[in-house]
LUMKEKE-142792 format. One record per residue (C-alpha): residue in one letter; x, y, z. Coordinates in steps of 0.1 Angstrom, whole numbers, plus 5000, padded with zeros to 4 digits. Example, Ala and Ser with C-alpha at 12.3 -4.5 7.8 and 13.67 -1.06 7.14 Angstrom:
BEGIN
A512349555078S513749895071
***
This chain:
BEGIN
X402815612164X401415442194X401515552233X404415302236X406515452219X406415802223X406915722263X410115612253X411215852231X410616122254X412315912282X415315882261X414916272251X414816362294X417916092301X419716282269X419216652279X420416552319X423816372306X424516682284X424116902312X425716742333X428816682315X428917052306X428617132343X431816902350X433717052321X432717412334X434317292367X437917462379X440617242382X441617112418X445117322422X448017162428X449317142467X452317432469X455517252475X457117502503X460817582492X463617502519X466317802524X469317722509X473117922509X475517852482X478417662494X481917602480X482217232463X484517042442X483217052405X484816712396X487416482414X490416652430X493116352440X495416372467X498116572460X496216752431X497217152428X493417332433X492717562404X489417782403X487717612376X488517272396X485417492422X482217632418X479417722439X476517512450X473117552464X472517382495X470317372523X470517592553X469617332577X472417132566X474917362557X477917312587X479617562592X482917462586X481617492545X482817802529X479617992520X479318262491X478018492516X480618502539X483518462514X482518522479X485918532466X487018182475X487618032449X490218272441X491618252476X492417882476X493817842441X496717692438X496217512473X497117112474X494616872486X495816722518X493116442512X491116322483X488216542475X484916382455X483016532426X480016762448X481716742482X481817112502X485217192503X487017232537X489617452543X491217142569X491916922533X493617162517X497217382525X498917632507X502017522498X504217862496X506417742474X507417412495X507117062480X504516842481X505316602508X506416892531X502917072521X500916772532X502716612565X500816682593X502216942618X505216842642X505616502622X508516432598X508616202564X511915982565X512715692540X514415362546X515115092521X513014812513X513014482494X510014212487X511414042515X511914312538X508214492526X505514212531X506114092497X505314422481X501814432498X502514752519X501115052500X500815462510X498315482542X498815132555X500115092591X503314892598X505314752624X508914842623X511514502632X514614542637X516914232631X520814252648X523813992647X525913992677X529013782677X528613562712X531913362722X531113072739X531713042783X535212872792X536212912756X533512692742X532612752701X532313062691X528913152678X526413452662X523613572685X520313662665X518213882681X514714122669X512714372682X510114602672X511714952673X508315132660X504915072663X501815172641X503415372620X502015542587X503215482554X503515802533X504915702502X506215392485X509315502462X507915842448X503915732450X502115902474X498615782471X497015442459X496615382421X493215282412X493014882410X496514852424X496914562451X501014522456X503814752452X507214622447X509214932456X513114982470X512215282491X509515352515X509115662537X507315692569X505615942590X507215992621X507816182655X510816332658X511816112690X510515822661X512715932634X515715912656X515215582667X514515442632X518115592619X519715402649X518115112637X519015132605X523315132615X522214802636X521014582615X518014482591X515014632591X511714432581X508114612575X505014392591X502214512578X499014612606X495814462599X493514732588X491014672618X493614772647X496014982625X493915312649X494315132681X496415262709X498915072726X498315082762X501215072787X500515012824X503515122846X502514822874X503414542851X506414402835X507114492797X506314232779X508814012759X509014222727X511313992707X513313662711X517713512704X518713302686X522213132692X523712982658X527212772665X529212852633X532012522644X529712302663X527312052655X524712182680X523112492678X520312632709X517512892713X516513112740X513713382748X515113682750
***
């Protein structure tokens, strides 16, 4: 074998013996441990194990408890700490509002009952439900449904006898009697059914002041009441009143001739 080659075997041999080494070195080598995630504090909180509708009679296996973080944690939630015997406690409460699937529970959505009905549970304190008939005419076409905000009109006839004896005629006259007021129900549905868009019912019942509800059952011995429904952009805004001005013009007459050939209009 010639000098050549045994220079290259032996090179080969050396460049052999340093990869083995150090590959056994790297293999040898600990592991680079993983960064330690730091654990946030969390309480158990009280939340709604699946959908609760409005309405919907709260039973203990509609609750269960849930971790959640501390930081977060408001303190209206009912925490296990504080009350670990909640769920029990507010069974057979009635949500006042819809509740979703994980959402803390609040003691503000729900109200025990005591053996009262359902609307009675859920009307708001000092407020009272009363019901007044409807048509598609008289109920934007059937588009009113529970929550909206409406207008209440009321329409009266007044006979009006002509000056100097003149031709006797009918004097048409409207007004709104109530203004933003909340819809509760629509016949006997309280809430919205899913994909539901119109409501033709005979019956709708509104939530009203006490002041309100005798002014509505006035109304109702006067003449025609009509529904307008509020858009749902101002159906929160507050009507604003100032004492230096005039009212406005709230409604207008209408003068029909029943045994004349001409009939005339006038702002009320």
């Amino acid at each position: 074998m010639n000098t050549a080659r045994i220079v290259v075997l032996v090179i080969a041999l050396g460049a052999g013996g340093v990869a083995a080494y150090l590959a056994s070195g790297y293999e040898n080598k600990p592991a680079t441990p993983a960064p330690v995630v730091e654990k946030l504090p969390t309480v158990d909180v009280l939340v709604a194990k699946n959908d609760i509708g409005l309405g919907q009679i709260v039973k203990p296996e509609d609750l269960l408890w849930q971790p959640w973080p501390a930081t977060t944690a408001s303190g209206a939630f009912i925490r296990r700490d504080g009350r670990p015997d909640a769920a029990t406690q507010l069974a057979g409460s009635i949500a006042r509002t819809p509740l979703m699937q994980g959402e803390p529970i609040r003691e503000q959505k729900l109200v025990k009952a005591d053996g009262s009905g359902f609307m009675a549970a859920i009307l708001p304190t000092g407020m009272r439900a009363i019901s007044t008939e409807i048509s598609a005419e008289t109920g934007a076409g059937g588009f009113i449904l529970p929550n909206d905000r409406v207008d209440v009109i009321l329409t009266r006839r007044d006979k009006n006898t002509g000056a100097n004896g003149g031709n006797a005629s009918d004097l048409i006259s409207s007004e709104v009697v109530l203004s933003n007021i909340r819809v509760l129900a629509i016949d006997q549905a309280p809430k919205e059914k899913e994909g539901q868009n119109a409501v033709l019912g005979k019956t709708v019942t509104l939530e009203l002041k006490p002041e309100q509800a005798e002014t509505l059952t006035r109304a109702r011995q006067s003449g025609t009441l009509a529904l307008a429904l509020r858009s749902i952009v101002d159906a929160n805004a507050t009507e604003k009143k100032d004492s230096d001005e005039q009212p406005a013009k709230r409604g207008a007459s209408v003068n029909v001739v029943r045994y004349g050939i001409q009939s005339s209009s006038s702002q009320k």
